[in-house]
Structure formats: C-alpha cells, structure tokens
N, C-alpha and C positions, 0 to 999 in steps of 0.2 A: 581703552579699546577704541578703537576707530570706527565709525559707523558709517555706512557706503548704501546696502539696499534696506530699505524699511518698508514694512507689512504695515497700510492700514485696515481695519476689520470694520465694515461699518459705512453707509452711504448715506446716514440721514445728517441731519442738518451740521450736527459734531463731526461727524466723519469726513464730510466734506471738506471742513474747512482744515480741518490737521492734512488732508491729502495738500489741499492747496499752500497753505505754508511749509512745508516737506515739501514741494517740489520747487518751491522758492527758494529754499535754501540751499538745493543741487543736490539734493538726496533722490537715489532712484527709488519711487515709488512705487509698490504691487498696490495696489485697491482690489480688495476683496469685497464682494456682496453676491450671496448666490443668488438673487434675484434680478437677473441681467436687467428687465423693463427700469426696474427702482436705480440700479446703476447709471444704467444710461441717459436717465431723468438728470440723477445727479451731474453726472458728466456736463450735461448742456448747461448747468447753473454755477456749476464750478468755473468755466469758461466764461460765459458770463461775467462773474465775479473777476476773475483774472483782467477780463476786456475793461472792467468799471476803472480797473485798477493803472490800468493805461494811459485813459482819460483822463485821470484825476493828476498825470502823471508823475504817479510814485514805481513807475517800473517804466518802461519801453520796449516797442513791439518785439524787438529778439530777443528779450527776457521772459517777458510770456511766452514768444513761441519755444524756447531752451526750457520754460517751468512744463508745458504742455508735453515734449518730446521724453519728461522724466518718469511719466505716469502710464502705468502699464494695468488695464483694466481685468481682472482676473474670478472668474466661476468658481477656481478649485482653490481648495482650504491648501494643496498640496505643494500650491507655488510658495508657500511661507516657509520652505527648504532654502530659501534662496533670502531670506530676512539675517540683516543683524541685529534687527530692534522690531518687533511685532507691535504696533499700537491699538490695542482695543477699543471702540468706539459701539458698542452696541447698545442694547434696551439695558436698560438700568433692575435689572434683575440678577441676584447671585447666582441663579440655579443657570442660567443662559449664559453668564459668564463662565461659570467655573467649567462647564460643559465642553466650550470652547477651548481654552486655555489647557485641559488635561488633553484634547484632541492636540491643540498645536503641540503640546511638547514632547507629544510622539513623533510628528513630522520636522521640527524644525533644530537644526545646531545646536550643538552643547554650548557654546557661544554667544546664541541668542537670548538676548536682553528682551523680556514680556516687559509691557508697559499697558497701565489701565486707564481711562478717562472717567471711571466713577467719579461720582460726584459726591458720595457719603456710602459709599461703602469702604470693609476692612479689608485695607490691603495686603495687609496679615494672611486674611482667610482666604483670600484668593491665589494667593500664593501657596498654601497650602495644597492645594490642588494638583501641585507640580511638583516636579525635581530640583525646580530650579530657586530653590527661597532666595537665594543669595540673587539671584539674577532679576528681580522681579522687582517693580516700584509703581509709584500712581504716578501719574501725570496728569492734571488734572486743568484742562483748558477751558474758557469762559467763550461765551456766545459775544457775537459771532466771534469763530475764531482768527480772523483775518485782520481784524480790528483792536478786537482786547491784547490788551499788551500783555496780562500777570500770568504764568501756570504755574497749581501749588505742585513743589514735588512733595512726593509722600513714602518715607522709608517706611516699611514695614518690619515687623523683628526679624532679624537674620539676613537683610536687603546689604549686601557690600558694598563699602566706600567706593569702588572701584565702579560701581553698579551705579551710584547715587552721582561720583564727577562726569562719567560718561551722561548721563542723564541730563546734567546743567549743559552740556558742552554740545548738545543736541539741540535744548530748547533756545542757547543763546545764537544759535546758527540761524535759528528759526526767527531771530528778532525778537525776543521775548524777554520779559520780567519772569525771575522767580522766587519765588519765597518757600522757604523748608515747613511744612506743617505738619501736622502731628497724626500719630495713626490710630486718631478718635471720629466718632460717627460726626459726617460733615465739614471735617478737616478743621479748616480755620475760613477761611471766608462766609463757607453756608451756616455756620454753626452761628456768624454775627447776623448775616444778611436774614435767614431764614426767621427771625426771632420778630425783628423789624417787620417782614412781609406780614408773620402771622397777625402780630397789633393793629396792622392797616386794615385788614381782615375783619377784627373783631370791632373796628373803630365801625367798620361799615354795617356790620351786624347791630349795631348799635343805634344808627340812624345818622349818621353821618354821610354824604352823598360821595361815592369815588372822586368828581372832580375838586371837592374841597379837599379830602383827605392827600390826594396827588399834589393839589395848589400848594397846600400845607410845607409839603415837604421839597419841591423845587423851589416856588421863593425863600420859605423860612431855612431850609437846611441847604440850600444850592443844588440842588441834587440835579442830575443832567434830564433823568425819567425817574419820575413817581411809582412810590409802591406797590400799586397795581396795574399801572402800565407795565412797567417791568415786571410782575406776576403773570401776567395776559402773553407775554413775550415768551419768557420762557417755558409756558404751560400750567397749568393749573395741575393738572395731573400730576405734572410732574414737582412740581412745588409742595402738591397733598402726600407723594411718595417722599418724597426726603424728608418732610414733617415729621413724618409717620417713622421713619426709619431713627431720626435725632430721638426721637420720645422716648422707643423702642430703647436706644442704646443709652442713653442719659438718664431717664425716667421722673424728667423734671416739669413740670405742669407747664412752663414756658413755650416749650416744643410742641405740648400738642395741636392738633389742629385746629382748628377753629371750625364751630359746626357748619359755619358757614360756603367753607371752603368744601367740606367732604357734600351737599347739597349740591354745589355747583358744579364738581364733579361726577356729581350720581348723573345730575342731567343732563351732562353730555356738554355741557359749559367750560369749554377748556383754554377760551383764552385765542389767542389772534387767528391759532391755524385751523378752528371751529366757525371764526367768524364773530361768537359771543364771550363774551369773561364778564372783565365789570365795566366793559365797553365794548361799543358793537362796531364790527368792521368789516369793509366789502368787503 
C-alpha cells in the first residue's frame, strides 16, 4: 500500500518530532492537537528544530521550507478522513488511547493503516479496540525523535504482512533504523533499558551519589549519558509508569520500581522539565 497523507495525534515532545520527520520525508502531514495554544507552541519549536537542522547543514533552506509547506495544523479529530496512516503520539494511558483510536475508526478509511507510539503497552489490546486488527501496528520512536535513528515496529496478533512492510517502508522513508520486537510489556529496548535505569536508582537509594553512579557508567561502560541523566530526560514519571506497567505485566521483582523513584515522583520531582530529578536544572 502506498502511503501519501499521514495523521499525527499528539503535540508534546513525541509528537513533534514524528510530525517533523513525516514531513521530511514528503509525507503530507494533518497534526492534530485540540488544544490550538499547545499546537502552536509546538509549531514554533518544531521550526525551530527544522532551522537547527539547516545550520548544521543536514538539509537546506528549500528543504525545510518544502518539509514546512507539508504540515497542515488541524483542531478537528475529522480531518483523519483524509489519513493513510494515522500515528498516535499521546499520554501513555490505555484508557485515552483506545478512546481515541475507536473515535478515529469511525472517521477514518477502510484503508487506513493506525500506528501507536506506546512505549510498553499492548498492541494487541489497542487494537482490539477497532475493526481494523489486521491494519494496526506500534511504532515505536525514541526521544528526540529527529535524532535517534532505531523505531521498534511491533506486530500485534492478527497485524498483516501487508500492514507490517508497508510500516518498514514508511519508517525507512523517514531515515530510520528498525528492528521487529515483540508484543510483550516494553517491547524489547525498555524491557533491557528500564531494568538498568531501575539498579541506578536503587544504587542511589543506597548511598551512592548520582554523579558517581552516571561517571560509573559513561567512562566504565561508554555510555554517551548516564542513567539518571537520561532518567531526568526522559521523565521520571514517565520512567515510574512503564516500571509500573513491565511489573504489572512480567511480575518479576526486577521491574519493580525502586521506592525511591515512586518518592520522587510523589514530590513532584520529575526530572529536566520540573527543573529537579537527581540533578538540578535551570
């Protein structure tokens, strides 16, 4: 199947960046967010980001302005009539997915290809939700998205071959690595990465000081960012959520959280976009 207009859902930091890659690649993009002010926030950062990308010169000026002229900024859930691939990019909740996704499949082509950005949920179950089993897959892109090269694709049971090459042949448009993972809680990256975060966690809980624990693992393992900088990056919240979810769905003592992390979460301790984590930042 050939993919020409794609629906993104979604304007926080994930969302963003899949609009910005999708319109890199010559895909006309709808950006959905009913919350125009949060849109057009986005908008200016998304550009932004495009303008860095100029400088840096991995693209030039009439390529940005050709990526800019592909994005079409959208209020109503009801332009996704007009999608051959709808990409969901919201809060990481089932109940606000599936909600969604049963909405789009009343609006949108027998044709159209759902595609999810969960990060550990079952693609299975959100599929479920629709008509469309066979049509529906994860896609699953890394922060930032403009940068990370890998998206896991994630077949869910009943997800069609046809569903699954159209899906590769999207993300290699987009410049992208993929690797096939499985349609278990956390797929296959978070299910290693998440295990690692939590130990760094409990290291600190311990009396270990974050800048050791980070030193530790950039000189000793090369690592590019240390395990609670990159905790603090991606959110603590959101790190305590897919903990929470791996535990839930595995039930193996590895996963659970660390008390330490669910305190720092109570206090509103979330890591870069709070300003505090396990480091502090203007």
């Amino acid at each position: 199947m050939h993919i020409k207009n794609i629906m993104v859902v979604g304007a926080g930091l994930m969302g963003r960046g899949i609009v910005e890659v999708a319109a890199k690649a010559g895909y006309s993009v709808y950006w959905y967010e009913k919350n125009s002010e949060i849109c057009s926030h986005s908008f200016t950062l998304l550009k932004a980001s495009i303008q860095k990308a100029v400088e840096k010169g991995k693209i030039d000026q009439a390529a940005k302005e050709k990526a800019l002229h592909k994005i079409t900024l959208v209020d109503d859930l009801a332009s996704a009539v007009h999608a051959d691939m709808v990409i969901e990019a919201i809060t990481e909740k089932i109940s606000l997915k599936t909600a969604l996704f049963s909405e789009l499949d009343t609006i949108c082509k027998e044709h159209t290809i759902f595609a999810s950005n969960t990060s550990s949920l079952s693609i299975t179950k959100l599929a479920s939700c629709t008509k469309r089993i066979d049509k529906f897959i994860g896609l699953h892109f890394f922060s930032p998205v403009p940068v990370m090269r890998l998206v896991e694709i994630i077949k869910g049971i009943g997800c069609s071959e046809q569903t699954f090459n159209t899906a590769k042949k999207v993300v290699t448009a987009m410049e992208k690595e993929y690797i096939s993972a499985p349609d278990y809680p956390g797929f296959l990256v978070n299910r290693i990465l998440l295990v690692m975060l939590n130990e760094a966690f409990n290291c600190v809980r311990d009396g270990i000081i974050p800048e050791d624990v980070d030193k530790g693992m950039t000189l000793g393992c090369n690592m590019p960012m240390g395990p609670l900088a990159l905790a603090d990056f991606i959110g603590l919240d959101i790190v305590y959520s897919v903990l929470t979810i791996l535990h839930e769905g595995y039930g193996e003592q590895k996963f659970k959280p660390c008390p330490l992390l669910k305190n720092m979460v109570d206090a509103g301790c979330l890591g870069k976009k709070t300003g505090k984590g396990f480091y502090t930042y203007d």
